[in-house]
C-alpha positions, 0 to 999 in steps of 0.5 A, spaced: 500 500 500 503 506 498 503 512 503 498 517 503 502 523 503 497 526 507 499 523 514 506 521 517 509 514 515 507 512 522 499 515 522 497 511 515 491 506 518 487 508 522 489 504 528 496 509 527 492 515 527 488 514 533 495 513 537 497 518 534 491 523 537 492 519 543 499 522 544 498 529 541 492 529 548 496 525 553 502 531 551 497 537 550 490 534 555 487 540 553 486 537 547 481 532 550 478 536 556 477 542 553 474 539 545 467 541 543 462 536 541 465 540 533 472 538 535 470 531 537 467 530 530 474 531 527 478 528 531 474 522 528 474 524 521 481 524 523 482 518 525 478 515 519 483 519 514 478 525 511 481 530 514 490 530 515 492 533 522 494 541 518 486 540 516 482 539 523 487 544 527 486 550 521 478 548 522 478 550 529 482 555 528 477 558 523 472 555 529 475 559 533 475 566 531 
């Protein structure tokens, strides 16, 4: 399976991507504590590869302001 420019060479399957946004909470918790039901969405489009993860924070950036 080639790799999928949009994520690292180790957030390729969704199974990755989820460990990677297990580690990205557990070093910034704000990222779990303070996420909106809008941000839970997608974090999940994340781990189901819609979205890389330059595309969820630039969404709640957007959101933000």
């Amino acid at each position: 399976m080639p790799l999928d420019p949009r994520f690292g060479p180790n957030a390729q399957t969704p199974q990755q991507r989820a460990n990677v946004l297990r580690q990205l909470q557990l070093t910034h918790p704000r990222l779990k504590t303070k996420a909106t039901p809008f941000a839970q969405q997608l974090y999940d489009r994340y781990v189901a590869g819609e979205l890389s993860w330059p595309d969820v924070r630039r969404a709640l950036d957007e959101a933000a302001t």
